[in-house]
mmCIF file of the N, C-alpha and C atoms, coordinates in Angstrom:
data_MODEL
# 
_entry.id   MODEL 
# 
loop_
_atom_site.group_PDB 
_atom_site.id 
_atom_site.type_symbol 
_atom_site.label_atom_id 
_atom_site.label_alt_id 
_atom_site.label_comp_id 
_atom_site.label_asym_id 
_atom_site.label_entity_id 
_atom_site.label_seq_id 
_atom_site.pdbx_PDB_ins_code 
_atom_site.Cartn_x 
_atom_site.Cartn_y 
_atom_site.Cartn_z 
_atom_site.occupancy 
_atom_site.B_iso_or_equiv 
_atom_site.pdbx_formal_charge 
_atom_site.auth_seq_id 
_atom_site.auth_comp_id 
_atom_site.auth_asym_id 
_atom_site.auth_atom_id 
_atom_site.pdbx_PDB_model_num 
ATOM 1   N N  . UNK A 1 1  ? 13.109 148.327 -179.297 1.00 0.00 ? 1  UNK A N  1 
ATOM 2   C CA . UNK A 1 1  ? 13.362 149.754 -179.370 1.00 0.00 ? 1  UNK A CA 1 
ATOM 3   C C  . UNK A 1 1  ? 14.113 150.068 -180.658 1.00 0.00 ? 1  UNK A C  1 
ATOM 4   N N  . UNK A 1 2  ? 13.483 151.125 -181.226 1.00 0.00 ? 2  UNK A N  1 
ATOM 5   C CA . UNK A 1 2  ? 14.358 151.476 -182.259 1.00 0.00 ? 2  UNK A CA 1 
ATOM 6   C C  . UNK A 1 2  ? 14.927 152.700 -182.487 1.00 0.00 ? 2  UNK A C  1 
ATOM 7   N N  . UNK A 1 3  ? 16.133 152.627 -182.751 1.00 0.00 ? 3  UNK A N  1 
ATOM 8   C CA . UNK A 1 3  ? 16.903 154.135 -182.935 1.00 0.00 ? 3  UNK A CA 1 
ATOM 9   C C  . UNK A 1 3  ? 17.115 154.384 -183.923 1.00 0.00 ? 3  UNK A C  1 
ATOM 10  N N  . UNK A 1 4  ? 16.533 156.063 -184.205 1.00 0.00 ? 4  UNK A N  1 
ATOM 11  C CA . UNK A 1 4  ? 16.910 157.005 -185.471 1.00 0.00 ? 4  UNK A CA 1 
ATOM 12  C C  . UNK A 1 4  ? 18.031 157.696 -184.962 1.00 0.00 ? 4  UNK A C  1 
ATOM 13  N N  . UNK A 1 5  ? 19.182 157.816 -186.145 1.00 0.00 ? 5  UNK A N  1 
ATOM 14  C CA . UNK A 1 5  ? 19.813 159.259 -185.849 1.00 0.00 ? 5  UNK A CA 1 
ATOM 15  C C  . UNK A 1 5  ? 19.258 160.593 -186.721 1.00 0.00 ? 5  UNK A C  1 
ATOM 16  N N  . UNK A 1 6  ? 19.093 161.458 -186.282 1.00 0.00 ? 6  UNK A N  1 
ATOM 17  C CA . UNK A 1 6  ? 18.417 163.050 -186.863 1.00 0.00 ? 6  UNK A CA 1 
ATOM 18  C C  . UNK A 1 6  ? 19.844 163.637 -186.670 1.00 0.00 ? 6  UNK A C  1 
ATOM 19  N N  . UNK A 1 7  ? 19.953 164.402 -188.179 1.00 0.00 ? 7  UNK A N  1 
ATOM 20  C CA . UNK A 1 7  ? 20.934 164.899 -188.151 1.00 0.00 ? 7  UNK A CA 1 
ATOM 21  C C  . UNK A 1 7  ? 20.275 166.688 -188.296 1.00 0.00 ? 7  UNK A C  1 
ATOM 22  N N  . UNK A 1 8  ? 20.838 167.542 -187.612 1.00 0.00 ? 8  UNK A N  1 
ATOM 23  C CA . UNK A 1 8  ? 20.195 169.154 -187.758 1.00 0.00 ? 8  UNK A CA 1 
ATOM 24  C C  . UNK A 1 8  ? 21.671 169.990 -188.157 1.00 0.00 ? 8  UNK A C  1 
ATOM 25  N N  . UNK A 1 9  ? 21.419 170.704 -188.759 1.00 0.00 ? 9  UNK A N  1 
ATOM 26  C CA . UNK A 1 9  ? 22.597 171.868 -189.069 1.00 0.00 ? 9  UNK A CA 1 
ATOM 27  C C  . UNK A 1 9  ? 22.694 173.233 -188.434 1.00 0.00 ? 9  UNK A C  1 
ATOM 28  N N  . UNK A 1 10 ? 21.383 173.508 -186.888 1.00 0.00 ? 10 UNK A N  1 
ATOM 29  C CA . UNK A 1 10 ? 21.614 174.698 -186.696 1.00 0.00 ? 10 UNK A CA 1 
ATOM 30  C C  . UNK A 1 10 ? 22.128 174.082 -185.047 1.00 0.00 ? 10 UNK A C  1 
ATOM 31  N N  . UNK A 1 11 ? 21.950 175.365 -184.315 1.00 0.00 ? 11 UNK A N  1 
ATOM 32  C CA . UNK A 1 11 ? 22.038 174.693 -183.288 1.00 0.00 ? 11 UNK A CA 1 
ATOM 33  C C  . UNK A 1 11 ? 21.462 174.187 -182.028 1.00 0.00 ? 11 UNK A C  1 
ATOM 34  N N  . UNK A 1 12 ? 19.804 174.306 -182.179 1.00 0.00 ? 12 UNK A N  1 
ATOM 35  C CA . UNK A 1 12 ? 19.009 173.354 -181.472 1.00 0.00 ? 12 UNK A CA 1 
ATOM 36  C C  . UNK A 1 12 ? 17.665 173.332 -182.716 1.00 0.00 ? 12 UNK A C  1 
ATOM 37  N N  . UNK A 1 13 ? 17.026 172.153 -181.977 1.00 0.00 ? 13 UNK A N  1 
ATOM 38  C CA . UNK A 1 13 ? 15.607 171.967 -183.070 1.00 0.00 ? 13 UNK A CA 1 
ATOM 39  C C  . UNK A 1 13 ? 14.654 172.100 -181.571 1.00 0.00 ? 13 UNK A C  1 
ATOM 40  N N  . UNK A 1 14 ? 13.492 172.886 -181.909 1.00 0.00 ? 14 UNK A N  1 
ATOM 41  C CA . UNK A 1 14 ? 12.406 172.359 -180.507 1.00 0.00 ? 14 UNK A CA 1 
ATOM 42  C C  . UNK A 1 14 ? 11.418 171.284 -180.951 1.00 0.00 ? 14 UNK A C  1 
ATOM 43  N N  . UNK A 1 15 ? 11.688 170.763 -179.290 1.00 0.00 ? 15 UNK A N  1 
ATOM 44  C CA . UNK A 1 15 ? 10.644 169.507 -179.539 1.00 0.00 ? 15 UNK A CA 1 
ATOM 45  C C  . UNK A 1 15 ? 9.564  169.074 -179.982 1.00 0.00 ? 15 UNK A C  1 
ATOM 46  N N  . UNK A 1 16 ? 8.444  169.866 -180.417 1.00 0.00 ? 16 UNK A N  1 
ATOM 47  C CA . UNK A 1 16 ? 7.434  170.101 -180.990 1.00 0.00 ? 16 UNK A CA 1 
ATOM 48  C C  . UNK A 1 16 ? 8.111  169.835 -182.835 1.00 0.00 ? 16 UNK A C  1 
ATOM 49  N N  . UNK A 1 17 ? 9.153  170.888 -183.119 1.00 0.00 ? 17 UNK A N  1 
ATOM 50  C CA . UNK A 1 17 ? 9.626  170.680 -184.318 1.00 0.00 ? 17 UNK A CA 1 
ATOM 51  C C  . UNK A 1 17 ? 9.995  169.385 -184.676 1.00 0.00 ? 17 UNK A C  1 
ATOM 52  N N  . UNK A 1 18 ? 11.002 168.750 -183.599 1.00 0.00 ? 18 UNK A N  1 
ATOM 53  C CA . UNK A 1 18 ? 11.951 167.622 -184.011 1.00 0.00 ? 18 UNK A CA 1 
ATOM 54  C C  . UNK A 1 18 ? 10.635 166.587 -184.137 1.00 0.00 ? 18 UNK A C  1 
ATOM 55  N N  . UNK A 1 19 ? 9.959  166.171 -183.260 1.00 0.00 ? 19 UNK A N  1 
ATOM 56  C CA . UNK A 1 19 ? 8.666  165.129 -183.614 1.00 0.00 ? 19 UNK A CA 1 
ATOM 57  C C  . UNK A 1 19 ? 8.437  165.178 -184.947 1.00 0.00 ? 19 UNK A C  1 
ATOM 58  N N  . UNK A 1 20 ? 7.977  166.257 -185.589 1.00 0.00 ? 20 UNK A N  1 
ATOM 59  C CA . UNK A 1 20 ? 7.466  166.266 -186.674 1.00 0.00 ? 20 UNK A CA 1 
ATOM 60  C C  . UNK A 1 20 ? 8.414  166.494 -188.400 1.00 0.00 ? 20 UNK A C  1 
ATOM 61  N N  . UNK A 1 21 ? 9.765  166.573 -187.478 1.00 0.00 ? 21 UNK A N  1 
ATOM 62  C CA . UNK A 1 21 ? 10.829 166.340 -188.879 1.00 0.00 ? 21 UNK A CA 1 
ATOM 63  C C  . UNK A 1 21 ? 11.160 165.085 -188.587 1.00 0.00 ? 21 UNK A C  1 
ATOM 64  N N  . UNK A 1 22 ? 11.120 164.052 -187.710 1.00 0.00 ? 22 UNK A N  1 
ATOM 65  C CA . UNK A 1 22 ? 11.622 163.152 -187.564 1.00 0.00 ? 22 UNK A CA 1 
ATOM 66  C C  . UNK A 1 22 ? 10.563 161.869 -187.991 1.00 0.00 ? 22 UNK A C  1 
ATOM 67  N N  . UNK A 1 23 ? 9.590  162.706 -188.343 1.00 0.00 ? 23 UNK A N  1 
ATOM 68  C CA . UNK A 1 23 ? 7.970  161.788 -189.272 1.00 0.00 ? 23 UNK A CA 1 
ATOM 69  C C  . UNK A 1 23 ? 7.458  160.835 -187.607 1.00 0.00 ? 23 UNK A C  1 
ATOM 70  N N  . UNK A 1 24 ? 8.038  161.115 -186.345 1.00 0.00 ? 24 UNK A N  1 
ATOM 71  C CA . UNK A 1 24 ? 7.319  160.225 -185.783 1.00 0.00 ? 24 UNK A CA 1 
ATOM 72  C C  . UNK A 1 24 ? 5.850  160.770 -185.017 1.00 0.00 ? 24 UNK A C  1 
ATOM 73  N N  . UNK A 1 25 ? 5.901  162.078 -185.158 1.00 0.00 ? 25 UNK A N  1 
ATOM 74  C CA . UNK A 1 25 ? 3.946  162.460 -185.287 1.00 0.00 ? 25 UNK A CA 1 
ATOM 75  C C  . UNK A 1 25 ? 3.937  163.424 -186.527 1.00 0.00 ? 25 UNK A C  1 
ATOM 76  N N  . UNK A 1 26 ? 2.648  163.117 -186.913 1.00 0.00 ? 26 UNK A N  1 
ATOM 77  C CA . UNK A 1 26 ? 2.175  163.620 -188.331 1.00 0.00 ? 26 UNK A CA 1 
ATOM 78  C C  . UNK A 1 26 ? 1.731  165.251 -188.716 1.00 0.00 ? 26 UNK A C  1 
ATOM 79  N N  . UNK A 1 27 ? 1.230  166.037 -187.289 1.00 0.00 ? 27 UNK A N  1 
ATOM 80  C CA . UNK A 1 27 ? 1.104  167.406 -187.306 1.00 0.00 ? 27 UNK A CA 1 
ATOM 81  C C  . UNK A 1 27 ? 2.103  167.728 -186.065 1.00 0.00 ? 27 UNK A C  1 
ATOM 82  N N  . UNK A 1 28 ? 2.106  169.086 -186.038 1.00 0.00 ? 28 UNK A N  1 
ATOM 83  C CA . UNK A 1 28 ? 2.283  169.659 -184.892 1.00 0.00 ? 28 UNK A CA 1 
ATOM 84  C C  . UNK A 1 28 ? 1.127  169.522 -183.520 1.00 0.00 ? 28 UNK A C  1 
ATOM 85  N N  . UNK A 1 29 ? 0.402  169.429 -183.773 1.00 0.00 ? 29 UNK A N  1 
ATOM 86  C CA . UNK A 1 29 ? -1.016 169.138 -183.002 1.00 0.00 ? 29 UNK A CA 1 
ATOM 87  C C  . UNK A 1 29 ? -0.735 167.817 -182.184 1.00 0.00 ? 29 UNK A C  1 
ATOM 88  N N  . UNK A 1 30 ? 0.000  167.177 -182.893 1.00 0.00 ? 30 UNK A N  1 
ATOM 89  C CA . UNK A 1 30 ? -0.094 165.779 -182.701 1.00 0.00 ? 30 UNK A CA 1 
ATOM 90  C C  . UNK A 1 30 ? 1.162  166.047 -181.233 1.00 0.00 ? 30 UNK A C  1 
ATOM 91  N N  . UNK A 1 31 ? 2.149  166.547 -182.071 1.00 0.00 ? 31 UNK A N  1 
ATOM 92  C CA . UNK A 1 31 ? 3.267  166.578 -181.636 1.00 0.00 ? 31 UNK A CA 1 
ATOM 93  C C  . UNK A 1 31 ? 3.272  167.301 -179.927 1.00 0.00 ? 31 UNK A C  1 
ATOM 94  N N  . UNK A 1 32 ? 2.077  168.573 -179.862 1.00 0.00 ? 32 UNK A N  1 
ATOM 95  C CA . UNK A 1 32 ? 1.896  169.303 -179.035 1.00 0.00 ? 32 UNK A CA 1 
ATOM 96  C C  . UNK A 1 32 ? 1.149  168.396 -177.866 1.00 0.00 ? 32 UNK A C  1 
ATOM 97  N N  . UNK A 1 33 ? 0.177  167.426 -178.455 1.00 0.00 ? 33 UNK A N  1 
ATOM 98  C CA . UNK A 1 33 ? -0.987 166.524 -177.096 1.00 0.00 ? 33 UNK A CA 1 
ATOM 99  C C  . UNK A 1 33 ? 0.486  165.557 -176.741 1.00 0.00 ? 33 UNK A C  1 
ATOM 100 N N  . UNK A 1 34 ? 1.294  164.609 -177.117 1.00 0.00 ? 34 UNK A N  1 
ATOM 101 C CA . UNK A 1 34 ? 2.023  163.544 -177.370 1.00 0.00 ? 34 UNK A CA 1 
ATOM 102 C C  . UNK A 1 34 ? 3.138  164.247 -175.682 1.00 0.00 ? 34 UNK A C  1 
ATOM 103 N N  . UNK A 1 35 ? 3.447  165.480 -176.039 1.00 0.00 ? 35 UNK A N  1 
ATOM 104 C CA . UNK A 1 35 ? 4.445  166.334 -175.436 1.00 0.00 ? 35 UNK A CA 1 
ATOM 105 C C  . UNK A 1 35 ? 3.969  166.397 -173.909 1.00 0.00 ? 35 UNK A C  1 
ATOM 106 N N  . UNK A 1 36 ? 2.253  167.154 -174.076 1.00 0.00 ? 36 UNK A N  1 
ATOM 107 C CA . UNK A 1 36 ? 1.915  167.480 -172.918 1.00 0.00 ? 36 UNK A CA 1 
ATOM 108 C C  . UNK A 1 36 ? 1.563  166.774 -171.948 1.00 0.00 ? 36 UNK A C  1 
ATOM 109 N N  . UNK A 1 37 ? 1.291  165.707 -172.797 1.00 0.00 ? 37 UNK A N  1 
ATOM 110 C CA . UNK A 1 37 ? 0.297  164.084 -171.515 1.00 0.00 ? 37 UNK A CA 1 
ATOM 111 C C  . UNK A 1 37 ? 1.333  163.557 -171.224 1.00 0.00 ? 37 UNK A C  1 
ATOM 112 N N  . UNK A 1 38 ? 2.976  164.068 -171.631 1.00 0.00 ? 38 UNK A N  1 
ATOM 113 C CA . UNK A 1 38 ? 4.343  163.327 -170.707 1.00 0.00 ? 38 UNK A CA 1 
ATOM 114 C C  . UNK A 1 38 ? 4.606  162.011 -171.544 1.00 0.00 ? 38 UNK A C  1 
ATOM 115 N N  . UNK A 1 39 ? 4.478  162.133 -172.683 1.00 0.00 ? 39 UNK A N  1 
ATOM 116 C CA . UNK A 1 39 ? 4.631  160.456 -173.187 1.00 0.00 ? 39 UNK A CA 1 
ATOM 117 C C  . UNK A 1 39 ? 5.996  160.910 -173.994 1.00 0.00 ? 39 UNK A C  1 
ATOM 118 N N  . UNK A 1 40 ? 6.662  162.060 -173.952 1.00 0.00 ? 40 UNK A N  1 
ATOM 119 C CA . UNK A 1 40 ? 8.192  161.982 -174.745 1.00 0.00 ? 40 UNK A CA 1 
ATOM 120 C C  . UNK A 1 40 ? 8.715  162.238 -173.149 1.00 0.00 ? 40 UNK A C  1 
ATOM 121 N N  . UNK A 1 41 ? 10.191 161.449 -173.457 1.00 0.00 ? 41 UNK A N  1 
ATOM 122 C CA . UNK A 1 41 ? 11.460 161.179 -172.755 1.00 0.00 ? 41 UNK A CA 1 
ATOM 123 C C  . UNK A 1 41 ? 12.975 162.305 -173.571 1.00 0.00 ? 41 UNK A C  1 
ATOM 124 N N  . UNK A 1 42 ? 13.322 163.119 -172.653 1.00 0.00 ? 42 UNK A N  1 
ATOM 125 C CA . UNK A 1 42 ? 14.512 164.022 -172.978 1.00 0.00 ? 42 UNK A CA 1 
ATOM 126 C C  . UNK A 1 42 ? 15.696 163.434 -172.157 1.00 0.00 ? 42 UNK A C  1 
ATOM 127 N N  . UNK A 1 43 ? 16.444 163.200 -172.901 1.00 0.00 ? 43 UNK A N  1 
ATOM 128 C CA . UNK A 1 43 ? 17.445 162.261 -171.951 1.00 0.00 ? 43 UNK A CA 1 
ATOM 129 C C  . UNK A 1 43 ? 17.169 161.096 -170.841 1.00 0.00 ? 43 UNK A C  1 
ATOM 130 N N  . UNK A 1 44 ? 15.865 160.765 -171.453 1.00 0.00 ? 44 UNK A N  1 
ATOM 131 C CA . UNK A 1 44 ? 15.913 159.946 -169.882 1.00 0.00 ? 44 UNK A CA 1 
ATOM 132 C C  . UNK A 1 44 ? 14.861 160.573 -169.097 1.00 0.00 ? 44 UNK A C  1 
ATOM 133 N N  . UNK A 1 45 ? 14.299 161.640 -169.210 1.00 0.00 ? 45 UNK A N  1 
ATOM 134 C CA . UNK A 1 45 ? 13.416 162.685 -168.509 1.00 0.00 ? 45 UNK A CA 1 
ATOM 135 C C  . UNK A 1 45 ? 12.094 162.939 -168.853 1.00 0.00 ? 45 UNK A C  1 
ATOM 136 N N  . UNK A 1 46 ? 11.158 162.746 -168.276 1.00 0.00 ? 46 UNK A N  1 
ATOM 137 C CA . UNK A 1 46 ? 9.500  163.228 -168.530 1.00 0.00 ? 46 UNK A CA 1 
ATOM 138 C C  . UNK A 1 46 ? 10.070 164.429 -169.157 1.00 0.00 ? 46 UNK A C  1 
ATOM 139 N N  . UNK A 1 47 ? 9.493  164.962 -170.309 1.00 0.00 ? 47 UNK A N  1 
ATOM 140 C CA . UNK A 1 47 ? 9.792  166.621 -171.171 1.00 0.00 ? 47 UNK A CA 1 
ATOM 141 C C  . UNK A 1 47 ? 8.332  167.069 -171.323 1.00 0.00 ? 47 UNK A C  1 
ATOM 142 N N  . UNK A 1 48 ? 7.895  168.022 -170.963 1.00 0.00 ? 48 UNK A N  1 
ATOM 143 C CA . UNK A 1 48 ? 6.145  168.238 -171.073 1.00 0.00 ? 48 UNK A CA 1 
ATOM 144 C C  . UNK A 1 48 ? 6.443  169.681 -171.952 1.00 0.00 ? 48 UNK A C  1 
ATOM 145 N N  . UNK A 1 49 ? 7.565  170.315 -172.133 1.00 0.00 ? 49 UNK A N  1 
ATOM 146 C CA . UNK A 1 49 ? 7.652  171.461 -172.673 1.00 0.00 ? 49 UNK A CA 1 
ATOM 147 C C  . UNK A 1 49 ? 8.166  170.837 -174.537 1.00 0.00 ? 49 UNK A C  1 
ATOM 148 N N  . UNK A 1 50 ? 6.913  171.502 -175.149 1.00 0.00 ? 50 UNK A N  1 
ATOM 149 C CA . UNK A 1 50 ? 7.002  171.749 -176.441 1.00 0.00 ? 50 UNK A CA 1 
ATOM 150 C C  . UNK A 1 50 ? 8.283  172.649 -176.965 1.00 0.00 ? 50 UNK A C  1 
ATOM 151 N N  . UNK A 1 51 ? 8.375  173.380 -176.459 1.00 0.00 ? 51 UNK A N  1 
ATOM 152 C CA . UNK A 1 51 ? 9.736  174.550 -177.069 1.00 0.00 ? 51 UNK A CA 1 
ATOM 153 C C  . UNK A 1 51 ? 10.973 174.189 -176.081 1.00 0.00 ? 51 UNK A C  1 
ATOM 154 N N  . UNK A 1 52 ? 11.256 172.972 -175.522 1.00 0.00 ? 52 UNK A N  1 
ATOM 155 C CA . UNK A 1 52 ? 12.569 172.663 -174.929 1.00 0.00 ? 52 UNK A CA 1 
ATOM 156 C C  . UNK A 1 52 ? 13.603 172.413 -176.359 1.00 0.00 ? 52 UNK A C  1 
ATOM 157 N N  . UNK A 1 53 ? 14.512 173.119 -175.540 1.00 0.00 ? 53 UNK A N  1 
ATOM 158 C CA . UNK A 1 53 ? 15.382 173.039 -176.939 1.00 0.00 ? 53 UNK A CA 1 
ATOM 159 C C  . UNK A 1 53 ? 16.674 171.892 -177.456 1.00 0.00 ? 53 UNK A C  1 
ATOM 160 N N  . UNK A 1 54 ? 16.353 171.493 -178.221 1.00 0.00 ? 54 UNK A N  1 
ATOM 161 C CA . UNK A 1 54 ? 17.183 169.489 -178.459 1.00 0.00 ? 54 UNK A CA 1 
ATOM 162 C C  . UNK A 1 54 ? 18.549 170.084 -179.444 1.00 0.00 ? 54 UNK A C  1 
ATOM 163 N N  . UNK A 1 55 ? 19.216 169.984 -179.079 1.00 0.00 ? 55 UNK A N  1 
ATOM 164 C CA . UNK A 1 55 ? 20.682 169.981 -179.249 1.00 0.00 ? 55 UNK A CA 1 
ATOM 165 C C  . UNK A 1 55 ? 21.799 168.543 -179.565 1.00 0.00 ? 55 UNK A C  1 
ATOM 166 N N  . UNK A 1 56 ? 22.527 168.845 -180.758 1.00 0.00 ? 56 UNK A N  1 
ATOM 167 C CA . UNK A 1 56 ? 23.217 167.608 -180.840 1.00 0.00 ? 56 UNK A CA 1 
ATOM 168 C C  . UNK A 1 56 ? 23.983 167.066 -179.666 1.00 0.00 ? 56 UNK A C  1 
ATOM 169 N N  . UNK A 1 57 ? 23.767 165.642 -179.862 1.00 0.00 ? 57 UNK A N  1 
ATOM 170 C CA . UNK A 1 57 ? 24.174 164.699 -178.653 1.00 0.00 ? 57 UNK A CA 1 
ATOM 171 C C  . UNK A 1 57 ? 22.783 164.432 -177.923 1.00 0.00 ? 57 UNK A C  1 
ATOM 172 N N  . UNK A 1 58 ? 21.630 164.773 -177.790 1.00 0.00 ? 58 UNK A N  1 
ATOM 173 C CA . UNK A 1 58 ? 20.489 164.824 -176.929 1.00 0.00 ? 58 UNK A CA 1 
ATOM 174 C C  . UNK A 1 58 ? 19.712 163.370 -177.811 1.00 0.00 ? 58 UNK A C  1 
ATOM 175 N N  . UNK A 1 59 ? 18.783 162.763 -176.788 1.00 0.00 ? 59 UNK A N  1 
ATOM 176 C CA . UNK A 1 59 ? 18.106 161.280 -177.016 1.00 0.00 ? 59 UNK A CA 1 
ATOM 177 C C  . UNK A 1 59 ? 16.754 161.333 -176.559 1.00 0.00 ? 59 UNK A C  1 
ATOM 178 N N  . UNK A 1 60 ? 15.448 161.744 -177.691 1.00 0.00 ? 60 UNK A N  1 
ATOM 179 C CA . UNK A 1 60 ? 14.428 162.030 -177.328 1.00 0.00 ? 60 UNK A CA 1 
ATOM 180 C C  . UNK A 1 60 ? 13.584 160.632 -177.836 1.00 0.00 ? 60 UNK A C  1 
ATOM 181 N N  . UNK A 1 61 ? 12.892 160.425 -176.799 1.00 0.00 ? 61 UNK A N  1 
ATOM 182 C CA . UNK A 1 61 ? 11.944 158.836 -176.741 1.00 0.00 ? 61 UNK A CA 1 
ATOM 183 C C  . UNK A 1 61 ? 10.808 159.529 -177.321 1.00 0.00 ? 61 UNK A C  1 
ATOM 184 N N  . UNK A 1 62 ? 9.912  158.632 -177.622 1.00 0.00 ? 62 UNK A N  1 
ATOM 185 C CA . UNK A 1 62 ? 8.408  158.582 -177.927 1.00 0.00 ? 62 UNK A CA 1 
ATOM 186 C C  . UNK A 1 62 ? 8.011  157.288 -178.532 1.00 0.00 ? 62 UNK A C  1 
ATOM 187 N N  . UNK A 1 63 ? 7.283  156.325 -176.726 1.00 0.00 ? 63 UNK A N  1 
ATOM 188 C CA . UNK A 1 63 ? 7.004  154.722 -176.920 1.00 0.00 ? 63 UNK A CA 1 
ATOM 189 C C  . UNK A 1 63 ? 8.355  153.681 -177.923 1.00 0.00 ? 63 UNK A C  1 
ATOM 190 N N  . UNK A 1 64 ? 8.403  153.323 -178.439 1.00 0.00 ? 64 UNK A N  1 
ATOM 191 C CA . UNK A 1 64 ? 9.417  152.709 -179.048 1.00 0.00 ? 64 UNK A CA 1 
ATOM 192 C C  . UNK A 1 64 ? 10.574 153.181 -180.101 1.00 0.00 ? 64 UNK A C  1 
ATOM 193 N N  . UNK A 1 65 ? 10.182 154.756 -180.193 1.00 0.00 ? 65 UNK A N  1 
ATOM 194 C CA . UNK A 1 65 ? 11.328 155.100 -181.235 1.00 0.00 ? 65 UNK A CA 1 
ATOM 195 C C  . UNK A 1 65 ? 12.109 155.973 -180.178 1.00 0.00 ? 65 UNK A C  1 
ATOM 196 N N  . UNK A 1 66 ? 13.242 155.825 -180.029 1.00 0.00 ? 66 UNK A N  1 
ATOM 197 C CA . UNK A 1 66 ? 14.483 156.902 -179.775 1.00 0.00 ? 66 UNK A CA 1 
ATOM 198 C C  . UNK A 1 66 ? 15.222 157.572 -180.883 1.00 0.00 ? 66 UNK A C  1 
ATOM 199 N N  . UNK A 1 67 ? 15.090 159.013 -180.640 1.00 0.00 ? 67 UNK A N  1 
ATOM 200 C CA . UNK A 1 67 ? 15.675 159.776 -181.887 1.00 0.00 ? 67 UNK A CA 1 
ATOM 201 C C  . UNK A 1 67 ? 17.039 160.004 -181.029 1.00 0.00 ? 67 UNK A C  1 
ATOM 202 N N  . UNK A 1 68 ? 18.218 160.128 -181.591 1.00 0.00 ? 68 UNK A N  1 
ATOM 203 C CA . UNK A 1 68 ? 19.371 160.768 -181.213 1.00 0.00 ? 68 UNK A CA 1 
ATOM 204 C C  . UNK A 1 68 ? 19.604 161.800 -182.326 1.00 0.00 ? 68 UNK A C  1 
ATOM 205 N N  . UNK A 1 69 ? 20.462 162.939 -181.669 1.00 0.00 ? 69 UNK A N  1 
ATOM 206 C CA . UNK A 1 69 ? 20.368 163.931 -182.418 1.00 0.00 ? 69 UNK A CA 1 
ATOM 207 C C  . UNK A 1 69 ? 21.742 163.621 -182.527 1.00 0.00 ? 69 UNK A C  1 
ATOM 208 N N  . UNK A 1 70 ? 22.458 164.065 -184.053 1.00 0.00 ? 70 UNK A N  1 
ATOM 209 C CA . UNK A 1 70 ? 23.657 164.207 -184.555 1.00 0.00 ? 70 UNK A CA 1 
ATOM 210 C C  . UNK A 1 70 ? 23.866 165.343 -185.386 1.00 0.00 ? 70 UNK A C  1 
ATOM 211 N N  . UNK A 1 71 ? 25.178 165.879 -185.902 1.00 0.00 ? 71 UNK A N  1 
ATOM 212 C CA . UNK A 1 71 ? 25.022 166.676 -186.903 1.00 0.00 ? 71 UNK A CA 1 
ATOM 213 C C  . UNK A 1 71 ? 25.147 166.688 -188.045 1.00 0.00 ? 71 UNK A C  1 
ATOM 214 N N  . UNK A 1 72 ? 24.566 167.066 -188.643 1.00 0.00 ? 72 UNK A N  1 
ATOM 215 C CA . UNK A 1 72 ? 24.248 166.872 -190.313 1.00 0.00 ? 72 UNK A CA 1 
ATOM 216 C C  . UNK A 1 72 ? 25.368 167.290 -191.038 1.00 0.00 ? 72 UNK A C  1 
# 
C-alpha cells in the first residue's frame, strides 16, 4: 500500500476532483466510472458519490494508493 499526502488550501476538494489532482485517474471520466462501481474507500467506507466532499484529515483509497488529505 502506498500513501500520498495531498495537500489543498481551500476547504474541501470533491472526489471526482481529488482523483484527478492527485494524478491517480487520468480524466474526470475516469474518475466518475472508478467512483460509481464502489472501487474508492472514504475513510474506510464504500464512497459511490462523486461530489462527496474530502476535507483535511480525510483518507481516500483507490486499489493500492491511499491519499491522505493535509494542508498545504
Amino acid at each position: 500500500m502506498k500513501i500520498e499526502k495531498i495537500g489543498i488550501n481551500t476547504e474541501f476538494i470533491k472526489m471526482d476532483s481529488l482523483l484527478k489532482y492527485a494524478g491517480v485517474c487520468m480524466t474526470g471520466g475516469e474518475a466518475k466510472t472508478v467512483i460509481e462501481e464502489g472501487m474508492v474507500f472514504f475513510n474506510g467506507e464504500v464512497c459511490t458519490m462523486r461530489g462527496k466532499k474530502v476535507r483535511v484529515g480525510d483518507k481516500v483509497t483507490l486499489g493500492d494508493v491511499t491519499l491522505e488529505i493535509i494542508e498545504k
